[in-house]
SELOLO-112847 format. One record per residue (C-alpha): residue number from 1; residue in three letters; x, y, z. Coordinates in steps of 0.05 Angstrom, whole numbers, plus 5000, padded with zeros to 4 digits. Last residue first. Layout:
REM residues N
+-----+------+------+------+------+
! seq ! type !    u !    v !    w !
+-----+------+------+------+------+
! NUM !  ALA !    X !    Y !    Z !
...
+-----+------+------+------+------+
//
This chain:
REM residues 174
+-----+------+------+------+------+
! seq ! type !    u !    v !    w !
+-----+------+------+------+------+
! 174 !  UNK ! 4027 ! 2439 ! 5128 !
! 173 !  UNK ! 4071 ! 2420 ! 5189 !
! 172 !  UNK ! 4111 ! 2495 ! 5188 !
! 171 !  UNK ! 4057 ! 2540 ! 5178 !
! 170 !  UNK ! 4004 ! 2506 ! 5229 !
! 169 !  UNK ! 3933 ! 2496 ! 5218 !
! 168 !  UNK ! 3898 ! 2429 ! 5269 !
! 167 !  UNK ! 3905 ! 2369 ! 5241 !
! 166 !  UNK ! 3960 ! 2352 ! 5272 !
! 165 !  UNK ! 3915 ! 2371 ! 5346 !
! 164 !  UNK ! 3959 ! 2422 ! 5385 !
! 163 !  UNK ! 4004 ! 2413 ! 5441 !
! 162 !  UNK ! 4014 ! 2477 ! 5476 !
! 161 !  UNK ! 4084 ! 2484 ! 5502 !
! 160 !  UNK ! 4112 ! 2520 ! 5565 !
! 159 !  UNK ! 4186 ! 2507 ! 5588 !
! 158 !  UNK ! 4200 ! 2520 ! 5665 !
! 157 !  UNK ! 4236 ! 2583 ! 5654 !
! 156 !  UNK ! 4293 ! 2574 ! 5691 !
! 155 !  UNK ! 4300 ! 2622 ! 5747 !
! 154 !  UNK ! 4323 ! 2568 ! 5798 !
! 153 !  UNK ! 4274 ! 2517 ! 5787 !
! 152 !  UNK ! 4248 ! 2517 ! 5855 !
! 151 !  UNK ! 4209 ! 2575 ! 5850 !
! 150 !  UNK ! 4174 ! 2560 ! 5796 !
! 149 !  UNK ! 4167 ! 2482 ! 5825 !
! 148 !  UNK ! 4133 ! 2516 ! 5879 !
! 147 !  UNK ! 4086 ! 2556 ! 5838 !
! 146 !  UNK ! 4074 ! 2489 ! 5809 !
! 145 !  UNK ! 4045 ! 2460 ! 5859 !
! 144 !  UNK ! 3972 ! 2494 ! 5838 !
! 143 !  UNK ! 3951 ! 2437 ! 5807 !
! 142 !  UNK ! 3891 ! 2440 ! 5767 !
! 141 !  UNK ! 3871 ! 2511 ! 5761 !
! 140 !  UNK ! 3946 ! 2532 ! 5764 !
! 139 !  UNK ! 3947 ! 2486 ! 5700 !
! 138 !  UNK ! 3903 ! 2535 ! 5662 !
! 137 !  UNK ! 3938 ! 2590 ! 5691 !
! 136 !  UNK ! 4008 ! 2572 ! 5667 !
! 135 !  UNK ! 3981 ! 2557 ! 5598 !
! 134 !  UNK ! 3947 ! 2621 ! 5590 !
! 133 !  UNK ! 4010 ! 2659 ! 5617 !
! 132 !  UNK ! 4053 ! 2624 ! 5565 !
! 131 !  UNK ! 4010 ! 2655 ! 5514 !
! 130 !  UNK ! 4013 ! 2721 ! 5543 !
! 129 !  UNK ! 4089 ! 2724 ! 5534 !
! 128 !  UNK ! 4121 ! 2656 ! 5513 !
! 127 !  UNK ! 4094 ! 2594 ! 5482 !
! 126 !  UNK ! 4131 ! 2522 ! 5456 !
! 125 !  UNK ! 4091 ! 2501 ! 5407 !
! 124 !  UNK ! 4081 ! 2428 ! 5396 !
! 123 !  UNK ! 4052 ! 2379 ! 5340 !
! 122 !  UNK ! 4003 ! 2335 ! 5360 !
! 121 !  UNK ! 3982 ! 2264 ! 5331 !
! 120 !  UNK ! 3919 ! 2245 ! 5391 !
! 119 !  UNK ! 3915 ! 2170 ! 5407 !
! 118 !  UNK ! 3849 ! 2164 ! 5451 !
! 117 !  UNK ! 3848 ! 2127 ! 5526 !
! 116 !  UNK ! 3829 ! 2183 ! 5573 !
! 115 !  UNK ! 3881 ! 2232 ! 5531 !
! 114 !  UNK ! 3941 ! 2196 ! 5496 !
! 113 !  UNK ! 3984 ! 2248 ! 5459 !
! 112 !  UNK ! 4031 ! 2232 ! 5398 !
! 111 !  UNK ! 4085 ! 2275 ! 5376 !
! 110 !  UNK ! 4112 ! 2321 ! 5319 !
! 109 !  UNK ! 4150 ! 2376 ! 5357 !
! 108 !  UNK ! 4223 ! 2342 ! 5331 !
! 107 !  UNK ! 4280 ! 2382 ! 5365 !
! 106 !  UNK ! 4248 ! 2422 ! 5424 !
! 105 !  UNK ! 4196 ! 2363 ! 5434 !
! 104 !  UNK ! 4257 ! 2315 ! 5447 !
! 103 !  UNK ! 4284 ! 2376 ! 5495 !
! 102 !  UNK ! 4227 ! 2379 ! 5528 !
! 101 !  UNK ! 4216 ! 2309 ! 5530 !
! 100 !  UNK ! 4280 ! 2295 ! 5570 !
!  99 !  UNK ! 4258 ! 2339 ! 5630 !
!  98 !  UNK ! 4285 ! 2414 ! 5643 !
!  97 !  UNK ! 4346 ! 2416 ! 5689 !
!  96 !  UNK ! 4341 ! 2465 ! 5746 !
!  95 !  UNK ! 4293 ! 2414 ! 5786 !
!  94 !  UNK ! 4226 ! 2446 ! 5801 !
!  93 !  UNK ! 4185 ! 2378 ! 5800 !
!  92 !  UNK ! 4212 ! 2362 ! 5724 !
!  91 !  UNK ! 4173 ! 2436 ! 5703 !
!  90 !  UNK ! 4161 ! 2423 ! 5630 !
!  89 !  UNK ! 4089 ! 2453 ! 5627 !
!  88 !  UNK ! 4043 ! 2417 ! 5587 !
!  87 !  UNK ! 3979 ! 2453 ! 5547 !
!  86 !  UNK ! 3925 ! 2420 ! 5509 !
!  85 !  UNK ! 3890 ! 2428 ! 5444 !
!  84 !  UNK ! 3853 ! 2491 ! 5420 !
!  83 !  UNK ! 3811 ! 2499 ! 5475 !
!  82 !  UNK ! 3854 ! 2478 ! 5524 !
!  81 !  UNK ! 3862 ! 2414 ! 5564 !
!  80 !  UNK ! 3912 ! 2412 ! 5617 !
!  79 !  UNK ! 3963 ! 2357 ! 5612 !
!  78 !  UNK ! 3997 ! 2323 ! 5669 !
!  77 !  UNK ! 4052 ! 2280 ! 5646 !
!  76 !  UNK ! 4066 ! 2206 ! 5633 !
!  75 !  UNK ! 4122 ! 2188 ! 5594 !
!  74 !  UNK ! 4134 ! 2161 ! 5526 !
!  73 !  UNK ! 4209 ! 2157 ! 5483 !
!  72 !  UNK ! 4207 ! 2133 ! 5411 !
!  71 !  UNK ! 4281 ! 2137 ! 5390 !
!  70 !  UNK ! 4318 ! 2183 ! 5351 !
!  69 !  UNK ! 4377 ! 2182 ! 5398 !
!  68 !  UNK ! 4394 ! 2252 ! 5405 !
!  67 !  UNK ! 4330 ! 2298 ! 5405 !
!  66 !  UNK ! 4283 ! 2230 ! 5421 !
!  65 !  UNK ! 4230 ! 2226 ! 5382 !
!  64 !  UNK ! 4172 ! 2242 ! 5438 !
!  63 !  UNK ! 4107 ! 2194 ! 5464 !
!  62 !  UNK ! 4067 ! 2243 ! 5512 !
!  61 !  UNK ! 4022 ! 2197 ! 5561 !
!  60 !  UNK ! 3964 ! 2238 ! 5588 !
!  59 !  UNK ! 3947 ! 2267 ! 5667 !
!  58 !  UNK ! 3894 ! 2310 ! 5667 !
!  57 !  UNK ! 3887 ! 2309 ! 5756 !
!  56 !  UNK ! 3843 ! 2274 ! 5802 !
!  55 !  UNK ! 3901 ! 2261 ! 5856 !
!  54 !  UNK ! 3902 ! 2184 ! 5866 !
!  53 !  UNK ! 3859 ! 2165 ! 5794 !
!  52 !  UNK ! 3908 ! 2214 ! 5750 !
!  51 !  UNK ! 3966 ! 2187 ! 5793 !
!  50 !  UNK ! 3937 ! 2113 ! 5788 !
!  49 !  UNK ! 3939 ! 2132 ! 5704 !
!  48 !  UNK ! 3882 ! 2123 ! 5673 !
!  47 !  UNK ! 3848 ! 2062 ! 5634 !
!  46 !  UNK ! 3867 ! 2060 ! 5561 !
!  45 !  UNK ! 3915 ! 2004 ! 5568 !
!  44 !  UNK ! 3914 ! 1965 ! 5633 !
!  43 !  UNK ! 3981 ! 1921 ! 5640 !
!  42 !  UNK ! 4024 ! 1969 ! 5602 !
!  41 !  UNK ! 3984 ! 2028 ! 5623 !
!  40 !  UNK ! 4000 ! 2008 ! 5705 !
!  39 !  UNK ! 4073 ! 2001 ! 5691 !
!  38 !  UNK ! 4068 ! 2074 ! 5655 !
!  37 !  UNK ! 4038 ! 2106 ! 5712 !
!  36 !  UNK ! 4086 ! 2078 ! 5760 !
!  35 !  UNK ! 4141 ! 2084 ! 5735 !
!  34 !  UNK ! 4121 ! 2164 ! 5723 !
!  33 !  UNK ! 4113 ! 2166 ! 5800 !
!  32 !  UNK ! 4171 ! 2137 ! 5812 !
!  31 !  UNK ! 4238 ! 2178 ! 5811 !
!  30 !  UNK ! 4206 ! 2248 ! 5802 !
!  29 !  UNK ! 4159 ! 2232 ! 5849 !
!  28 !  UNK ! 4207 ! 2218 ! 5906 !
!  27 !  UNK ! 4244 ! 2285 ! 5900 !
!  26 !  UNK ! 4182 ! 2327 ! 5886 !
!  25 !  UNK ! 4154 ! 2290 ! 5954 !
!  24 !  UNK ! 4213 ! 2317 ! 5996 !
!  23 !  UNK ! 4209 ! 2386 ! 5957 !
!  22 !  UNK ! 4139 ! 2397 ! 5969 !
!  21 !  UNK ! 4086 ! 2395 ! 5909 !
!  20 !  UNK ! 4083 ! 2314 ! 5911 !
!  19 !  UNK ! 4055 ! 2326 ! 5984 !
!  18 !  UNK ! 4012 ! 2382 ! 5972 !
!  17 !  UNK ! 3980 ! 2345 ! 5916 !
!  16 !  UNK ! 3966 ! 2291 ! 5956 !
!  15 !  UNK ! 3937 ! 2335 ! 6014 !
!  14 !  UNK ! 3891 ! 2367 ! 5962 !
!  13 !  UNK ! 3869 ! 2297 ! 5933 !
!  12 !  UNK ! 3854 ! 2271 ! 6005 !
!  11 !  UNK ! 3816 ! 2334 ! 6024 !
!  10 !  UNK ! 3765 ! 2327 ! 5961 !
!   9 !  UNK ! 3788 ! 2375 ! 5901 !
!   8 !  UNK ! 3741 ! 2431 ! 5870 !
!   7 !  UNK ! 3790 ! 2492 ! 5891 !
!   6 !  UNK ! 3837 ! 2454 ! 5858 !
!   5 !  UNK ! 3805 ! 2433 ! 5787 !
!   4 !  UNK ! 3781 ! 2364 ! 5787 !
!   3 !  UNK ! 3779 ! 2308 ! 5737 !
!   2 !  UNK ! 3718 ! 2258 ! 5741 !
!   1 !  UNK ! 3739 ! 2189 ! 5729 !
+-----+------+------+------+------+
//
């Protein structure tokens, strides 16, 4: 499955991305799209997700403790890789509330990643200032909807982390 950066993507996977991008499509991806993906990776494991397929974007499944419940919690996402791990951008299609996982990630950053079939352990780092920036244009390269979900979002910062590999230095998970 070759992944493709926006200015690389075929007509069909621009207009797609368009789509989920507006606020009409935001509204109806936000309620199935991530149903979807994880339906189709219960009954194909390791084969990617029919949004990554669909739209040719790094999408990987982010398992999260949950903050309150303690709980195992996965959900597809699209991830941009990085070259020190890979960098997710709690948007929730511009809504005003972050998403579940960024609180879950807030609370317990130790987390598992699964990337074109392989189990990464990550630990997560939410970024600000230049860092943030890196992120932001990273995924921009991939999907540029979320300048619409910036604006969307009412102000809120939309929640940047870089997920790094465990094994991978870090002060507080040595």
């Amino acid at each position: 499955m070759q992944l493709r950066r926006d200015d690389e993507a075929n007509r069909a996977q621009r207009a797609l991305r368009r789509v989920v991008a507006s606020r009409p499509g935001a509204w109806v991806s936000k309620r199935t799209l991530h149903r979807l993906d994880l339906l189709a990776h219960r009954l194909a494991p390791g084969r990617p997700a029919p949004s990554q397929v669909l739209a040719a974007v790094p999408v990987g499944l982010l398992t999260t403790t949950g903050a309150r419940s303690g709980r195992q919690r996965t959900v597809p996402l699209l991830v941009v890789p990085l070259e020190d791990g890979w960098g997710v951008i709690a948007s929730h299609y511009g809504s005003e509330r972050p998403p579940a996982w960024y609180f879950n990630l807030r609370a317990h950053p130790l987390a598992s990643l699964e990337v074109d079939g392989v189990t990464h352990r990550v630990w997560a780092e939410q970024v600000h200032g230049p860092e943030r920036e890196r992120v932001r244009r990273a995924a921009l390269a991939y999907y540029r909807g979320y300048t619409a979900y910036e604006k969307r979002a009412g102000g809120r910062d939309l929640g940047f982390f870089v997920l790094h590999p465990q094994d991978a230095e870090h002060p507080e998970h040595d």
